[in-house]
C-alpha positions in Angstrom: 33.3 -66.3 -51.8 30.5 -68.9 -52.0 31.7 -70.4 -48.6 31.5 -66.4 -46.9 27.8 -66.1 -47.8 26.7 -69.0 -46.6 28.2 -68.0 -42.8 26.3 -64.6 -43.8 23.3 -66.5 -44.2 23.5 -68.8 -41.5 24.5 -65.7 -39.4 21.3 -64.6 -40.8 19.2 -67.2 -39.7 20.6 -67.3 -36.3 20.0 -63.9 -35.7 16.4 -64.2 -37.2 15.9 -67.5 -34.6 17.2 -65.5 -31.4 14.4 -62.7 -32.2 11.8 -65.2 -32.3 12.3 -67.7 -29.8 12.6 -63.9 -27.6 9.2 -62.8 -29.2 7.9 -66.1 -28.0 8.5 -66.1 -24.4 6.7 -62.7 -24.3 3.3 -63.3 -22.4 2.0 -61.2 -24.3 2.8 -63.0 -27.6 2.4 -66.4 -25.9 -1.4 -65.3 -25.5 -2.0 -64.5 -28.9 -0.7 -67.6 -30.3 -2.9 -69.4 -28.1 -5.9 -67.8 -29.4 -5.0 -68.4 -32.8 -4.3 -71.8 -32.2 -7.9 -71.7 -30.8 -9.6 -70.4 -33.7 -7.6 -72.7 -36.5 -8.7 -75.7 -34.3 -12.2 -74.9 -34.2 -12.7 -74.2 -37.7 -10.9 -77.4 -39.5 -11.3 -79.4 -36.0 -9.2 -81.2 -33.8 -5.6 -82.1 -35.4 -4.9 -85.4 -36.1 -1.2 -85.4 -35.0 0.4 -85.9 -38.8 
């Protein structure tokens, strides 16, 4: 049983991944992030690449 919810969960997660990386290539959505991007960077400055 243990090994059948973890294939739910990764089945899960896959699913949850597809609907994402989708959401992402939206123009739309690729816009937004941008701008948010924008704002974080401006308030705590540049990122130091950690």
């Amino acid at each position: 049983m243990g090994k059948f919810k973890a294939l739910l969960k990764t089945g899960v997660a896959v699913k949850a991944f597809e609907i994402a990386r989708r959401e992402a290539a939206k123009p739309a959505n690729q816009a937004k992030a941008k701008e948010l991007f924008a704002k974080v960077t401006s308030r705590t400055g540049k990122p130091t690449g950690h």
